[in-house]
Biopython code that builds the backbone (N, CA, C, O; Angstrom):
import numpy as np
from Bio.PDB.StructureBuilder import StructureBuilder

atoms = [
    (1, "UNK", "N", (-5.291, -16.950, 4.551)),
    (1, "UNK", "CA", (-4.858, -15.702, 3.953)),
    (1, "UNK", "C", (-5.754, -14.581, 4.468)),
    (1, "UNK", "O", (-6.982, -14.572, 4.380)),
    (2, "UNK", "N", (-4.965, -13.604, 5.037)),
    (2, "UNK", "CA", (-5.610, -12.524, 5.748)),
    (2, "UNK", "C", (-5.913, -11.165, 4.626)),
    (2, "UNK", "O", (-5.557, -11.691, 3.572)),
    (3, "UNK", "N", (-6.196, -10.261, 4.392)),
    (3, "UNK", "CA", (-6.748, -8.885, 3.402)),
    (3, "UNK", "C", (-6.110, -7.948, 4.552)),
    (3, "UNK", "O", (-6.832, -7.792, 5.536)),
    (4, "UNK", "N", (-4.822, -7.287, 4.561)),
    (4, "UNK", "CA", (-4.177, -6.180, 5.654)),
    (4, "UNK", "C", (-3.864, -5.124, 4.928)),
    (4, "UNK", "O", (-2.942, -5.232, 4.119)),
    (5, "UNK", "N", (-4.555, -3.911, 5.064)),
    (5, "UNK", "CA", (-4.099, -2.664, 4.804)),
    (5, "UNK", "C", (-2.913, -2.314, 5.724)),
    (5, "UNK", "O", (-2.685, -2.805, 6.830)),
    (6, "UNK", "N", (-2.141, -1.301, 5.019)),
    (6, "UNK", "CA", (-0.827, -0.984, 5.508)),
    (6, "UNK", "C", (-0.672, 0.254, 5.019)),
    (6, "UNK", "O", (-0.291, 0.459, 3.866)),
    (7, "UNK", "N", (-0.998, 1.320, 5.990)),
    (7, "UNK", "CA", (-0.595, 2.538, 5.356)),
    (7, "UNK", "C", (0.610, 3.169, 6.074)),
    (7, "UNK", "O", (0.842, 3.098, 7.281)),
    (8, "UNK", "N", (1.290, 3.755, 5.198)),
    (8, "UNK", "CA", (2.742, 4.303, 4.691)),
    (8, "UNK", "C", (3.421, 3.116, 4.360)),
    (8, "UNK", "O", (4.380, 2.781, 5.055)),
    (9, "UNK", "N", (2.975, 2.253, 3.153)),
    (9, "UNK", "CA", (3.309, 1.609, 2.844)),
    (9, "UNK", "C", (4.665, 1.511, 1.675)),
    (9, "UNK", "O", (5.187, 0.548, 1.113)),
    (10, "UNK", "N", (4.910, 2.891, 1.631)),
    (10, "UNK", "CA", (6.488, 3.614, 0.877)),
    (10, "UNK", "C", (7.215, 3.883, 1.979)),
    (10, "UNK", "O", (8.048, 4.731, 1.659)),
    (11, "UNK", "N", (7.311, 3.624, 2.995)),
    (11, "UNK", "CA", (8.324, 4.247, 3.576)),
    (11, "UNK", "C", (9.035, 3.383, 4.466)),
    (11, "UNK", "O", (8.516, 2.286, 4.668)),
    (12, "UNK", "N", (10.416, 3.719, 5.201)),
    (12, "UNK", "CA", (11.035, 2.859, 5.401)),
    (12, "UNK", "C", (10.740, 1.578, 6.496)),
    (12, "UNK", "O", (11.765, 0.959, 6.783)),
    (13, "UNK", "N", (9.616, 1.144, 7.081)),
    (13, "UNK", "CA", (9.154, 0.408, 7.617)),
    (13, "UNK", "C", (8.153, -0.562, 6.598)),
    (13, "UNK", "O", (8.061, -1.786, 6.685)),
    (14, "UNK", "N", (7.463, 0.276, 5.655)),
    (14, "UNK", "CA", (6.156, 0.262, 5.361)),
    (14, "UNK", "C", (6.544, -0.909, 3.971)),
    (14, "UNK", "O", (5.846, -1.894, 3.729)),
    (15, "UNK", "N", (7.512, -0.609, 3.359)),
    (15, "UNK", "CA", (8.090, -1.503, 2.099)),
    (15, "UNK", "C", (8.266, -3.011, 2.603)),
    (15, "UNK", "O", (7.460, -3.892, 2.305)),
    (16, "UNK", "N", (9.646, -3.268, 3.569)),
    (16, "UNK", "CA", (9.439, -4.449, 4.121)),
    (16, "UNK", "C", (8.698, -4.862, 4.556)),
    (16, "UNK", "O", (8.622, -6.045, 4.226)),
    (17, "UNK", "N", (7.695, -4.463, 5.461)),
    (17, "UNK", "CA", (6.404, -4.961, 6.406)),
    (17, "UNK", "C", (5.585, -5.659, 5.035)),
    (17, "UNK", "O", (5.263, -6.839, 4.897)),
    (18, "UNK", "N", (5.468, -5.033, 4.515)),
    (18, "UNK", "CA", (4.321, -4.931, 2.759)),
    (18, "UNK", "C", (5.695, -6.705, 2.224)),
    (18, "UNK", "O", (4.944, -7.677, 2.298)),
    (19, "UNK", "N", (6.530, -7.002, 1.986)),
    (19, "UNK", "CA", (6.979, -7.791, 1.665)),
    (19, "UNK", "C", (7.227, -8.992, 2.667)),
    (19, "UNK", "O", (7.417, -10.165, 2.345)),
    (20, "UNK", "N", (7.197, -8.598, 3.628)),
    (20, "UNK", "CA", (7.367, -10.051, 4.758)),
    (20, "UNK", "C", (5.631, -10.623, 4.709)),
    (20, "UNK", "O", (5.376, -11.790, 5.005)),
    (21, "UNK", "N", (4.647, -9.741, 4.344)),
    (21, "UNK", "CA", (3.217, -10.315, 4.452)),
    (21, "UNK", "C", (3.083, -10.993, 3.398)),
    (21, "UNK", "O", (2.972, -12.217, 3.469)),
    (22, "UNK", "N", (3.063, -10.210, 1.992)),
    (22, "UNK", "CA", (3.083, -10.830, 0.348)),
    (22, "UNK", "C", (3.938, -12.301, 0.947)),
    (22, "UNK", "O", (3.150, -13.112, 1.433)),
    (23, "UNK", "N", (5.261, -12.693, 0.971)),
    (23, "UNK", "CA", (5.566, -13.737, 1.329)),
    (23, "UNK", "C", (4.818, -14.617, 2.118)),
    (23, "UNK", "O", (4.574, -15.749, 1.700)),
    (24, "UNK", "N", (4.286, -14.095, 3.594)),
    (24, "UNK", "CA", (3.357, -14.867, 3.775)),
    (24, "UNK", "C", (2.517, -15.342, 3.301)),
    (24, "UNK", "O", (2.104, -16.330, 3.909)),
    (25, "UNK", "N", (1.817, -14.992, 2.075)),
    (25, "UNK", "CA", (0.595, -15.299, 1.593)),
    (25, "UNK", "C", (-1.016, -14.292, 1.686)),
    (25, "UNK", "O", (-2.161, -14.578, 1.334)),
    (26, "UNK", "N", (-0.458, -13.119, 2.287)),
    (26, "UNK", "CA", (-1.359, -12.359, 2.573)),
    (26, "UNK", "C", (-1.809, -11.149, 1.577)),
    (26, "UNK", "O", (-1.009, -10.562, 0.848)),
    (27, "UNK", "N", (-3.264, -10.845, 1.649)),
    (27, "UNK", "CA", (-3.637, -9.608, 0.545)),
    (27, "UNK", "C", (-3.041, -8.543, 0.892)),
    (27, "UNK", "O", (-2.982, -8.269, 2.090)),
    (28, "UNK", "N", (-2.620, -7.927, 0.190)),
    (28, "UNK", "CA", (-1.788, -6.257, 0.700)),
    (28, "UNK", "C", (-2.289, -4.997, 0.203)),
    (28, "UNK", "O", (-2.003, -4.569, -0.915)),
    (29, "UNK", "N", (-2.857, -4.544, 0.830)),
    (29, "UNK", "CA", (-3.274, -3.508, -0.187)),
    (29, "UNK", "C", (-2.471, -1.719, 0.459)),
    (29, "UNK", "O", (-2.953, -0.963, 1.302)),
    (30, "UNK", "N", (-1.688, -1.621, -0.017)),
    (30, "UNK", "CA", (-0.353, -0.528, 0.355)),
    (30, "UNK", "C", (-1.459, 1.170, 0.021)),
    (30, "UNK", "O", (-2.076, 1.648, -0.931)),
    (31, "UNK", "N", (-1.277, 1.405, 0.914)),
    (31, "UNK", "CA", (-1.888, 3.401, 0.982)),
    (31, "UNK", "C", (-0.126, 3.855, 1.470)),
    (31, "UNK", "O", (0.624, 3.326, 2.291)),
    (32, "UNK", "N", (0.076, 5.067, 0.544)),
    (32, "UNK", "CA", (0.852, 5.422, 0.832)),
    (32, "UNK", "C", (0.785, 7.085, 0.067)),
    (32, "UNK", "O", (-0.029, 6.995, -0.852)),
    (33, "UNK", "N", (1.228, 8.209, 0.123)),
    (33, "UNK", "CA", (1.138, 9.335, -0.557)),
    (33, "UNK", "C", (2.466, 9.553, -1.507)),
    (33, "UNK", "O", (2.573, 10.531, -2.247)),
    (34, "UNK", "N", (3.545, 8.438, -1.384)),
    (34, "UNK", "CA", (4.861, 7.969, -2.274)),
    (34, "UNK", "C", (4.850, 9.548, -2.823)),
    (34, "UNK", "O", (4.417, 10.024, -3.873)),
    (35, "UNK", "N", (5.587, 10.229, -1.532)),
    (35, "UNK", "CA", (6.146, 11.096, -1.875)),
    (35, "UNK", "C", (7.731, 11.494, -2.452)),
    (35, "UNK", "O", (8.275, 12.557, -2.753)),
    (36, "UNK", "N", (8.126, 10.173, -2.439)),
    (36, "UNK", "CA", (9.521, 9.313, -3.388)),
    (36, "UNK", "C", (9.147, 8.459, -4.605)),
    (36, "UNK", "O", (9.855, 7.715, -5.284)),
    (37, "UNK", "N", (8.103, 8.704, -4.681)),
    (37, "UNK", "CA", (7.399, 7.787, -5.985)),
    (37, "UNK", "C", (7.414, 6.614, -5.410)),
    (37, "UNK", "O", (7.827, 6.307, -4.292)),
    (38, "UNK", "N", (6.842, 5.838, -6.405)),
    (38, "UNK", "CA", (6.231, 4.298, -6.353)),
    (38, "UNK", "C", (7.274, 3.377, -6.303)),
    (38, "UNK", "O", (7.131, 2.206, -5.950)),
    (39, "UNK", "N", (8.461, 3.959, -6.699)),
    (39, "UNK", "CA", (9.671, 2.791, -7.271)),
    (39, "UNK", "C", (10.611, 2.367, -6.153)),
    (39, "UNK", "O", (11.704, 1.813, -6.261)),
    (40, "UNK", "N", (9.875, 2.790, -4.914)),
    (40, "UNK", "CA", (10.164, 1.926, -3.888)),
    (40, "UNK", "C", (9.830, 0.811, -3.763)),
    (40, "UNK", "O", (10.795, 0.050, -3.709)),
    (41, "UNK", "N", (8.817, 0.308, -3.683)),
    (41, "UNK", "CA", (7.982, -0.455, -3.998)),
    (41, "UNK", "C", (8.861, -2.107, -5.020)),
    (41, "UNK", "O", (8.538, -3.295, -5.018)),
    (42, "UNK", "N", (9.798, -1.494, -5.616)),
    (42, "UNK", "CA", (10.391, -2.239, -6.584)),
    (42, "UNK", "C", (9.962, -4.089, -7.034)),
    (42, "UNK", "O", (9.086, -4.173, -7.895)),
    (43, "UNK", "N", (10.218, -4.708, -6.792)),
    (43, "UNK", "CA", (9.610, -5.910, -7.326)),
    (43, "UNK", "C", (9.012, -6.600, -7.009)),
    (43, "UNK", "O", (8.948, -7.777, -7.362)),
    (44, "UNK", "N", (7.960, -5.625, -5.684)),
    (44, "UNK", "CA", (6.573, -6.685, -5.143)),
    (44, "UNK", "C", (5.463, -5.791, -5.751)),
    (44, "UNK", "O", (4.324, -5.946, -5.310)),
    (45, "UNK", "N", (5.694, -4.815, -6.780)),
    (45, "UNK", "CA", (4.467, -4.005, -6.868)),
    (45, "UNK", "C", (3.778, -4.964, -8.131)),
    (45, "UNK", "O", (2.558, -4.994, -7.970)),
    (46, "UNK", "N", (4.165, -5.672, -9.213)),
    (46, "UNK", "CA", (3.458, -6.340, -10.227)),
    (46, "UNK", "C", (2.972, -7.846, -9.351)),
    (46, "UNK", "O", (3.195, -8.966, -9.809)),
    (47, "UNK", "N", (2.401, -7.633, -8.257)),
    (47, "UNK", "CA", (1.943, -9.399, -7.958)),
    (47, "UNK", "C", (-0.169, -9.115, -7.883)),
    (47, "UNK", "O", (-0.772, -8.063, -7.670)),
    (48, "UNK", "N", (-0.554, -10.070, -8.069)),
    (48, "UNK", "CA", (-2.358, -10.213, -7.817)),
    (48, "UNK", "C", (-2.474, -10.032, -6.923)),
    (48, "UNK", "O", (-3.582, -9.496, -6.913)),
    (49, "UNK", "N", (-1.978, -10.074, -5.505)),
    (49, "UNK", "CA", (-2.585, -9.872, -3.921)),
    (49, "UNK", "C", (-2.020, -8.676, -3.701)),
    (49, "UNK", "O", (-2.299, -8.387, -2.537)),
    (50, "UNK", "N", (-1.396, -7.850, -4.170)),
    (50, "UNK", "CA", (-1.076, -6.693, -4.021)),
    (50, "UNK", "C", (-1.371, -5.216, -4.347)),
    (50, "UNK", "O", (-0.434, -4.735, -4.985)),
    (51, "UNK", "N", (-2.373, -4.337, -4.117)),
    (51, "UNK", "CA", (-3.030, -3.622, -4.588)),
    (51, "UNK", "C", (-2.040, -1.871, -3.943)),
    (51, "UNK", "O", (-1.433, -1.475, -2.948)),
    (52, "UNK", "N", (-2.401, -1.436, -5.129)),
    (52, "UNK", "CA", (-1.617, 0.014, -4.824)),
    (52, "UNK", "C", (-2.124, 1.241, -4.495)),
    (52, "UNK", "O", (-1.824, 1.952, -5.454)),
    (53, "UNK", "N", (-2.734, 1.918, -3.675)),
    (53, "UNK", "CA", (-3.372, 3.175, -3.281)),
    (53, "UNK", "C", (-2.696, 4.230, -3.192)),
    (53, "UNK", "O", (-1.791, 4.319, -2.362)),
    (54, "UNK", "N", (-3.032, 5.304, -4.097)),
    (54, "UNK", "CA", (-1.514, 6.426, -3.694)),
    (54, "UNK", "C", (-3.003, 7.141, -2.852)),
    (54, "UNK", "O", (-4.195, 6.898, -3.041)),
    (55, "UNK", "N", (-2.433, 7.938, -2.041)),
    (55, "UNK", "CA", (-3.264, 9.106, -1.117)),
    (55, "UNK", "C", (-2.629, 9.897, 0.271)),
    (55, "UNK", "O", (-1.429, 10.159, 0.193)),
    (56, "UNK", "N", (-3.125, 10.179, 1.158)),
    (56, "UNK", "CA", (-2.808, 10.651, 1.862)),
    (56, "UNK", "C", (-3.505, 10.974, 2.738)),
    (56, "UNK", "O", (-4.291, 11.921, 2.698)),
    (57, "UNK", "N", (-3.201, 9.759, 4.255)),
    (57, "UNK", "CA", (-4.211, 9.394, 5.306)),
    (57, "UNK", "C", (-5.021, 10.734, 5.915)),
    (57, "UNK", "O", (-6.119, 10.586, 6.453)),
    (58, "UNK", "N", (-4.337, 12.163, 5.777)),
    (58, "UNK", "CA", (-4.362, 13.111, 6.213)),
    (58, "UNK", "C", (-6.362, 13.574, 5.443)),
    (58, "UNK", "O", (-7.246, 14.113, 6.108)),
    (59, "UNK", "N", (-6.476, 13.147, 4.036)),
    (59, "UNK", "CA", (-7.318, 13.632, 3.540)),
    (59, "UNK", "C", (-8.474, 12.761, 3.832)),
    (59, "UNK", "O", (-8.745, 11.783, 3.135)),
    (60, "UNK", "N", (-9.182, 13.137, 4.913)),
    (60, "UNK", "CA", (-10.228, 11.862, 5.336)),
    (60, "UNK", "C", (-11.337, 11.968, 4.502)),
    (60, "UNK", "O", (-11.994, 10.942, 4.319)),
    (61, "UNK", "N", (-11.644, 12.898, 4.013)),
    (61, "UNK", "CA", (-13.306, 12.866, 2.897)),
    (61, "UNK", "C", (-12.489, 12.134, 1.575)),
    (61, "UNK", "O", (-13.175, 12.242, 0.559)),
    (62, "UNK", "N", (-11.593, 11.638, 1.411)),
    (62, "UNK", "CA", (-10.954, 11.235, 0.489)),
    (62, "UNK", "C", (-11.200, 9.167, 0.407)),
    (62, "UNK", "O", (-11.566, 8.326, -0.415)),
    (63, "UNK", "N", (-10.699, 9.229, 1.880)),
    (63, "UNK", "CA", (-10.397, 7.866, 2.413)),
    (63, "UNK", "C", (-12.126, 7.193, 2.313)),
    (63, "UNK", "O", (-12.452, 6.043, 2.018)),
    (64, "UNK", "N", (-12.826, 8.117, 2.595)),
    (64, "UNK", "CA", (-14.532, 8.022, 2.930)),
    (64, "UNK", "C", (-14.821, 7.784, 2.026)),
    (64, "UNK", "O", (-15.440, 6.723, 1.942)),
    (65, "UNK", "N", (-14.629, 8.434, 0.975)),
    (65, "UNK", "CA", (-15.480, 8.462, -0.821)),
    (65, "UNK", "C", (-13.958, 8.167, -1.800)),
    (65, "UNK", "O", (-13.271, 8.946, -2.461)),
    (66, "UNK", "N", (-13.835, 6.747, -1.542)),
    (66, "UNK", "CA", (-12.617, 6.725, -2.623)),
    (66, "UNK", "C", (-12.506, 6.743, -3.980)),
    (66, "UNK", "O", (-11.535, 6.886, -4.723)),
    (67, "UNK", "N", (-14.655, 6.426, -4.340)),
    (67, "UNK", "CA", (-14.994, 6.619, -5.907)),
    (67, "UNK", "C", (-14.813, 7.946, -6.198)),
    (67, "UNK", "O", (-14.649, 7.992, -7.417)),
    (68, "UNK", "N", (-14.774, 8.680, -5.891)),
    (68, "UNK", "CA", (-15.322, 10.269, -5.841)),
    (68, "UNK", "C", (-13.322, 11.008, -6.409)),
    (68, "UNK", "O", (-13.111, 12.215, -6.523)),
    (69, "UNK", "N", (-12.698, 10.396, -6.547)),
    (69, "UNK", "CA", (-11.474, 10.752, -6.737)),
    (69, "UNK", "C", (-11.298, 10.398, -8.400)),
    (69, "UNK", "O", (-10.226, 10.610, -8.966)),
]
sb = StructureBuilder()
sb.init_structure("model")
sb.init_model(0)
sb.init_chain("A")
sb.init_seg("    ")
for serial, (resi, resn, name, xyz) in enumerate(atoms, 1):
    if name == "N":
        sb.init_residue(resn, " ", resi, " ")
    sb.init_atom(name, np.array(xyz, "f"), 0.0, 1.0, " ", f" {name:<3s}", serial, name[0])
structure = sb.get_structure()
C-alpha cells in the first residue's frame, strides 16, 4: 500500500483516478479547491485511507504551513 497525493482531486479526472487507487488499496489523500463542492467526491469520501484537503495548489505559503490555516 502506497500514501499518493492527488491534487485536483474534484475534478473530472481527479474523482476517478482518487477511486481506481482507494480500490487498489492505496492511501489517498485528495487536495482539491472543490470549487463544485465536495459532493463530487460522492461515496469514496467516508473511507479510513482517504483523507480530504480543500485548498488551492495556487496558494504555496499555504501548502508550506498547513497548521497555520
Amino acid at each position: 500500500m502506497k500514501k499518493i497525493f492527488v491534487t485536483g482531486a474534484g475534478g473530472y479526472i481527479g474523482v476517478p483516478l482518487c477511486e481506481s487507487l482507494l480500490k487498489a488499496g492505496h492511501r489517498v489523500i485528495a487536495f482539491d479547491r472543490f470549487f463544485f463542492g465536495r459532493e463530487v467526491l460522492g461515496a469514496i469520501e467516508p473511507q479510513d485511507n482517504f483523507i480530504v484537503i480543500t485548498g488551492d495548489i495556487r496558494d504555496v505559503e499555504a501548502l508550506l504551513n498547513p497548521r497555520d490555516r
